[in-house]
C-alpha positions as a LaTeX table, in Angstrom:
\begin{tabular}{lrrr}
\hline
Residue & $x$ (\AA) & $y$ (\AA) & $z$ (\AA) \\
\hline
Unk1 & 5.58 & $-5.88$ & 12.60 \\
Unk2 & 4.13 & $-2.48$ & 11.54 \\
Unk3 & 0.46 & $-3.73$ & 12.76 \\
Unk4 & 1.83 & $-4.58$ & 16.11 \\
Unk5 & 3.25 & $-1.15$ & 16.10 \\
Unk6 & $-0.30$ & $-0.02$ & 14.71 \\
Unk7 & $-2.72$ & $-1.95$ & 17.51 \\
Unk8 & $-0.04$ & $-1.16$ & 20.39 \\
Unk9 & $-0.44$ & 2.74 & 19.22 \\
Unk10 & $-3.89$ & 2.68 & 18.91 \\
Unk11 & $-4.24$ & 0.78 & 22.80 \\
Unk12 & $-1.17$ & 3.97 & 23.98 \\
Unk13 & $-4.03$ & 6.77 & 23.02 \\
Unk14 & $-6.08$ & 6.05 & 26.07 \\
Unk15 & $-3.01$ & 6.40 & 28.48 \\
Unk16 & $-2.66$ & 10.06 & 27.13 \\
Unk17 & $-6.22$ & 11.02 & 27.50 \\
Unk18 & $-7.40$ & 14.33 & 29.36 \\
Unk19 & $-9.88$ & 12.46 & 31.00 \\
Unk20 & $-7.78$ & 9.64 & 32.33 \\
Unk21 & $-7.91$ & 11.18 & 35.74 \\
Unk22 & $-11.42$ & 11.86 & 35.54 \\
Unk23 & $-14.50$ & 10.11 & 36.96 \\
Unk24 & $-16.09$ & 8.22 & 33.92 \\
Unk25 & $-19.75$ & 9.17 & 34.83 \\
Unk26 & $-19.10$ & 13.09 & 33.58 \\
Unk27 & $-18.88$ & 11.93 & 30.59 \\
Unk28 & $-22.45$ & 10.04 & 30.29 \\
Unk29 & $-24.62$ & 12.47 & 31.59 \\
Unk30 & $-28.03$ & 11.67 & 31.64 \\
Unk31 & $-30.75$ & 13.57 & 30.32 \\
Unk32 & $-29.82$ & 16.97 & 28.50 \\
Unk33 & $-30.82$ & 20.06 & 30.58 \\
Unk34 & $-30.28$ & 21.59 & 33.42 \\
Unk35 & $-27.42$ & 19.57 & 36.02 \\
Unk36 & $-26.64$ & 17.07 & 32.76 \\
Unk37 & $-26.08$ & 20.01 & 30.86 \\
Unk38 & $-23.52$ & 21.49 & 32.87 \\
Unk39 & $-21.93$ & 17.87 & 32.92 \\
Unk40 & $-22.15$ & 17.94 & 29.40 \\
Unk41 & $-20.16$ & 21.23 & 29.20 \\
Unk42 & $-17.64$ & 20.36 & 31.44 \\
Unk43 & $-16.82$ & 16.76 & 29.61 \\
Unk44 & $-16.62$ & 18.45 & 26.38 \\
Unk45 & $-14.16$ & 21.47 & 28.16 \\
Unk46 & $-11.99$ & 18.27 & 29.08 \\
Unk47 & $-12.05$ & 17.03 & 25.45 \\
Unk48 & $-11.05$ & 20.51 & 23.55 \\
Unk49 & $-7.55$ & 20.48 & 25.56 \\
Unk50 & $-7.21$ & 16.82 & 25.17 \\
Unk51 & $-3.98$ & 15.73 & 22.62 \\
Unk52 & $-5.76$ & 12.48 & 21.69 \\
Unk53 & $-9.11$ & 13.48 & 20.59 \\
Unk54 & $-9.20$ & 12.70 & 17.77 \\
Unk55 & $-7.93$ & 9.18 & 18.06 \\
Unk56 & $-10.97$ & 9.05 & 20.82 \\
Unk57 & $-13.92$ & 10.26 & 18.40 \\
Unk58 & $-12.27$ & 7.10 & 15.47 \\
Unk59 & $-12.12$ & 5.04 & 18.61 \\
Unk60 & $-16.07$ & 5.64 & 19.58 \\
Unk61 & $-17.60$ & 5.69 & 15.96 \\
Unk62 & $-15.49$ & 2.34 & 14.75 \\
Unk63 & $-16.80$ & 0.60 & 18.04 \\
Unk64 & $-20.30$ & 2.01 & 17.44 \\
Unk65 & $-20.35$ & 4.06 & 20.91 \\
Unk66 & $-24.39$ & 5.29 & 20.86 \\
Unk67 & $-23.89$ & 7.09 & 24.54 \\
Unk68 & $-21.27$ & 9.12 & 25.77 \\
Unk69 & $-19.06$ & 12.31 & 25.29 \\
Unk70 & $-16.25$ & 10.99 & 22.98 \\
Unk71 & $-13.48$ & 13.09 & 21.40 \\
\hline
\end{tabular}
């Protein structure tokens, strides 16, 4: 039972994200300077006030994420 509680808590972290209301592309800019740099910014300001960070950033290296801001 405590692994069902586990799994369903680790799915719950994604309904609590600061981004959740966001459009997913800020968050892959592409390229690093100039307009994707300012994107870049701006996902990661999102991320600092987020409550669930940290369960993002576990999330995104245990999945192997290579592109993305994450946590």
């Amino acid at each position: 039972m405590k692994e069902f509680g586990r799994v369903r808590e680790q799915e719950d972290w994604r309904h609590r994200a600061a981004c959740l209301n966001e459009e997913p592309e800020l968050f892959f800019p592409t390229g690093n300077t100039g307009p994707a740099r300012m994107q870049t910014e701006e996902a990661k300001h999102i991320c600092r006030g987020c409550d669930v960070r940290e369960q993002c950033l576990m999330w995104a290296l245990e999945t192997g994420q290579e592109h993305g801001i994450w946590g």
